[in-house]
N, C-alpha and C positions, 0 to 999 in steps of 0.2 A: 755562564762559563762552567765548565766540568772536567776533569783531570782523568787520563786515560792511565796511567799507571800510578794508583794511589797507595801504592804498598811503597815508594819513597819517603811518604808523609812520616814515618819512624824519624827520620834524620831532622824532623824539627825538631825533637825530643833532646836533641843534641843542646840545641841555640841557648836554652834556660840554664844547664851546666854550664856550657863557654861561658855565657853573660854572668856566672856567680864567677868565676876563675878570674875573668876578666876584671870586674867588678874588686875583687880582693887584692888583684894585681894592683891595680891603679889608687886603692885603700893603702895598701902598702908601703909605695911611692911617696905619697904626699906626708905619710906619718914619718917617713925616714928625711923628710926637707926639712918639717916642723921643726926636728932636733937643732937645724940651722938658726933658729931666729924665724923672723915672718917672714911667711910667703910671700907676701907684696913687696917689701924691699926687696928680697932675695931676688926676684922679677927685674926688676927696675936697674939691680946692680950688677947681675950676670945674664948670662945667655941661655939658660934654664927655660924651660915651656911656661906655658900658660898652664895653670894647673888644674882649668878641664878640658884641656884638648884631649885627655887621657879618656874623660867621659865620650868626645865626641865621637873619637878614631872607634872605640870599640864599638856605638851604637851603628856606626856607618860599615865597619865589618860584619858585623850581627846580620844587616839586614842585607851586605853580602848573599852569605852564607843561606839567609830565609829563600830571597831570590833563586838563587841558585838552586835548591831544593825545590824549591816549586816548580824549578822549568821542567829537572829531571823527571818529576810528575806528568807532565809532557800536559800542558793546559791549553784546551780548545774553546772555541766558541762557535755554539750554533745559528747559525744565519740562514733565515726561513725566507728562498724567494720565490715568487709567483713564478711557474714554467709555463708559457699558451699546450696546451693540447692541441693537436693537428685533427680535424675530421677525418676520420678512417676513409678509404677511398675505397669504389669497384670500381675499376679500371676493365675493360672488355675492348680486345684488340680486334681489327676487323684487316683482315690481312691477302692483298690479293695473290690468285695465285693461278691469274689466267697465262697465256703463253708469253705474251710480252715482258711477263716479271720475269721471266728465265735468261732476259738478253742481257748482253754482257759489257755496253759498254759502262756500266759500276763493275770496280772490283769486290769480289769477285763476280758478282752479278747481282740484279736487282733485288731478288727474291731474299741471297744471304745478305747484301744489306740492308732490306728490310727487317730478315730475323737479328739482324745484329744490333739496331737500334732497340727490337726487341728484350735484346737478352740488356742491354743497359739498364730498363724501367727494371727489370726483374732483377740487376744487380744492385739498383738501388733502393729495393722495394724495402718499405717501411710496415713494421710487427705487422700492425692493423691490417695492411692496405691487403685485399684481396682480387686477381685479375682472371678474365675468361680469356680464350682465343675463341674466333669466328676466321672462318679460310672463304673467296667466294672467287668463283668465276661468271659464270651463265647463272649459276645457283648459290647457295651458301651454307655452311655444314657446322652446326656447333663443335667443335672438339674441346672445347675445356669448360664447363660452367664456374662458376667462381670460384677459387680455390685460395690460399693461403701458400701453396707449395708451388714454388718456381716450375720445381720438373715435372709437373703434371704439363706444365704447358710446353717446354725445352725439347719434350719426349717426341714430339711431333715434328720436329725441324728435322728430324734425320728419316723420318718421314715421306716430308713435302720433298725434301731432297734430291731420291730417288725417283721420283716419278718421270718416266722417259717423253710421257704422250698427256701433257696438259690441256685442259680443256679448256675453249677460247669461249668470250664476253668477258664483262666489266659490268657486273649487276650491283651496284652503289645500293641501291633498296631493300633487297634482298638481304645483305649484308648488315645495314641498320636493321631492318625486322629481326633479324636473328639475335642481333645483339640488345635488343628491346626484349626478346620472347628469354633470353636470362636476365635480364634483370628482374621480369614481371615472374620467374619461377625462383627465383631466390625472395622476394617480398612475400610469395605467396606461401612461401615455407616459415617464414619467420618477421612479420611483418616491422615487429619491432625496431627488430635490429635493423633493419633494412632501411628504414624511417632515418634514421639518424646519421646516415652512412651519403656521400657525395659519390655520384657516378658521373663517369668519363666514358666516353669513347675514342678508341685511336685509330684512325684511317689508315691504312698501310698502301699505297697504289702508286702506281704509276700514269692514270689513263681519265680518260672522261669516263664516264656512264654512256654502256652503248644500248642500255633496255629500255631509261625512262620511267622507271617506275617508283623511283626515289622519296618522289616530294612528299605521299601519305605518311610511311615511314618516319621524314624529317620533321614533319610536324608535330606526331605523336613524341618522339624525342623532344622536341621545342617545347610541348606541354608539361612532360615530366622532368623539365628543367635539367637534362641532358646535355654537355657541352662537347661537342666532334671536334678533337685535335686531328688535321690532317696532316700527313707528310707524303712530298711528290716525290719518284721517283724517274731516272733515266737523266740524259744530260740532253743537250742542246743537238747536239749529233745525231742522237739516237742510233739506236740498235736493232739488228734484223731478227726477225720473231722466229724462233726455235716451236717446231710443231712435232716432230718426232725427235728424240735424243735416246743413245747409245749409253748409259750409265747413266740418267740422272744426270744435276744440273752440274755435272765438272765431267760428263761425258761428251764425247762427238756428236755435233748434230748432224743426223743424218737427213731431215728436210727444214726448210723453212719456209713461212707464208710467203707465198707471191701474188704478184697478179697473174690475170689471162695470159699475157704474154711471155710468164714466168721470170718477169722481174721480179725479186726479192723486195721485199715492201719494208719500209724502216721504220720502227717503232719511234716518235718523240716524245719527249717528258709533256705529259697536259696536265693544265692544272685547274680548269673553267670550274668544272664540277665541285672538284675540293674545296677549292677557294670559297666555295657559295655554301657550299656544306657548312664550314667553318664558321664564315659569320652570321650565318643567320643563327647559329645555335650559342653564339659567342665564344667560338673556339679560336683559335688561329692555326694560320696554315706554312708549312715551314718546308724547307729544300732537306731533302735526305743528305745528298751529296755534302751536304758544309757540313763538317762538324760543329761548327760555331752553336751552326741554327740545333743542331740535336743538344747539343748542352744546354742551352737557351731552353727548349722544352723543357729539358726531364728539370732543370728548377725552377719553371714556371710549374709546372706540372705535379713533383712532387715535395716540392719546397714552399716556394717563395709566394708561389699562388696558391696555395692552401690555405683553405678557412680555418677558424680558429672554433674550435668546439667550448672551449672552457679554459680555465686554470688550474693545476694543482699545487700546492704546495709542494718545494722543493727543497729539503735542509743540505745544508752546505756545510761542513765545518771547515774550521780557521785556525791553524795551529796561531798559538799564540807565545810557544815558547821562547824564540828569539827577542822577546820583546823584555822576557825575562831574567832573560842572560844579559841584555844590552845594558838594564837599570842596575843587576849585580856587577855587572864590568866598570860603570861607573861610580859606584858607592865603594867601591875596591881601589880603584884609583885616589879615588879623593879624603880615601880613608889611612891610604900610604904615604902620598904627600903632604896632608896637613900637618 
């Protein structure tokens, strides 16, 4: 136990005084009955006290007043508990951003709510935890290697945004390789740190794989003990696929994929590929559209599913002064009515 305002400690310096004043008080008392005859008849034959309650009342004010003094000290206790440590996390987003993520039937479109799912990991990103972006269509382009700052990767969404004329495929392989080729250049810069550290991948898409060149990729991830969170995108309806667009993804489209006969061809949520992604790496694969399923990630993800690296000790203090006042309220009480 240890007291945080010890310059109170003077006002015990008091108690020793009272207790002599008190003390001669009660000396006094009894020598002016004495005059009467004994005490113990005088007892017996009037209504006169007990002639050491006088002793009791003060010792029970005393420790009042001790009480009291001590709280104003304001007296804590340290209380040491184990906290788990969380394994720091690389988290590396793989984010598509062929023509079908531009349709609209999510609000506002597929693409911002897949950057919006996004920005939630990044809103609940923890000290440690460090994220890449990877974008892919037919190909796949690193823009963020590992960073600790949200906006290195944020920067890019007003970006991908704007692009009127996206380029079509659905390269899933690609996408893994890029996000295996930062991992393998942040180990190779600091191996250490890197050793100790859990990496994730997060699927962003809406579509199958239309290259097929996936599986080498997934396997090397399955060795490096890599786990692919996927999320699908689009609804059941599906959406018609924007190939050229007038401002960026809140502009006019001006064409969309069709076929031969220039029917318009409608994008639906697939999910074959993800899904297989996911479990073989032991990820799980989740519906963008629910928010249920995106909270359900981000604390699997950044909570709940998190390994435990260690412990540290955590000190806690415990005011303790109420407990102080509670025992003087009482000894003040019982020091009045006795």
């Amino acid at each position: 136990m240890e007291f945080m305002r010890r310059e109170y400690f003077w006002l015990l310096w008091l108690i020793p005084f009272l207790a002599i004043l008190w003390g001669m008080g009660v000396w006094h008392q009894q020598r002016m009955r004495s005059r009467f005859g004994n005490i113990e008849n005088l007892e017996g034959i009037s209504r006169i006290s007990w002639s050491g309650r006088g002793w009791v009342r003060g010792t029970l004010l005393l420790m009042s007043l001790l009480l009291m003094a001590l709280a104003l000290a304001q007296p804590r206790r340290i209380n040491r508990e184990l906290r788990p440590v969380p394994t720091p996390t690389d988290m590396v987003f793989l984010l598509d951003i062929s023509p079908s993520m531009y349709g609209r039937d999510m609000d506002p479109s597929r693409l911002e709510r897949a950057e919006q799912v996004v920005q939630k990991f990044l809103l609940l990103k923890q000290p440690q935890d460090r994220y890449g972006l990877v974008v892919f269509n037919f190909t796949s382009v690193v823009l963020s290697y590992l960073t600790a700052d949200p906006q290195s990767i944020l920067v890019y969404f007003d970006y991908l945004n704007q692009q009127n004329v996206p380029e079509a495929g659905t390269n899933i392989g690609s996408a893994l390789a890029s996000g295996l080729r930062v991992i393998e250049m942040d180990s190779a810069f600091d191996p250490e740190r890197a050793a100790g550290r859990r990496k994730v991948f997060v699927l962003l898409s809406d579509g199958d794989d239309t290259i097929g060149e996936w599986m080498e990729p997934l396997n090397e991830a399955i060795t490096q003990g890599i786990a692919v969170y996927t999320f699908g995108f689009g609804s059941a309806n599906g959406a018609y696929v924007p190939l050229v667009m007038a401002g960026g993804v809140h502009g006019e489209v001006v064409k969309y994929l069709t076929r031969e006969g220039g029917a318009r061809i409608v994008s639906q949520a697939e999910s074959r590929t993800m899904r297989d992604v996911a479990e073989r790496t032991g990820g799980r694969f989740f519906r963008a559209e629910s928010n249920q399923q995106v909270d359900v990630a981000l604390d699997e993800l950044l909570f709940q599913g998190r390994p435990i690296a260690g412990y540290e000790v955590n000190p806690v203090a415990q005011d303790l002064f109420q407990y102080f006042l509670m025992s003087a309220f009482a000894c003040l009480l019982v020091g009045i009515f006795l």
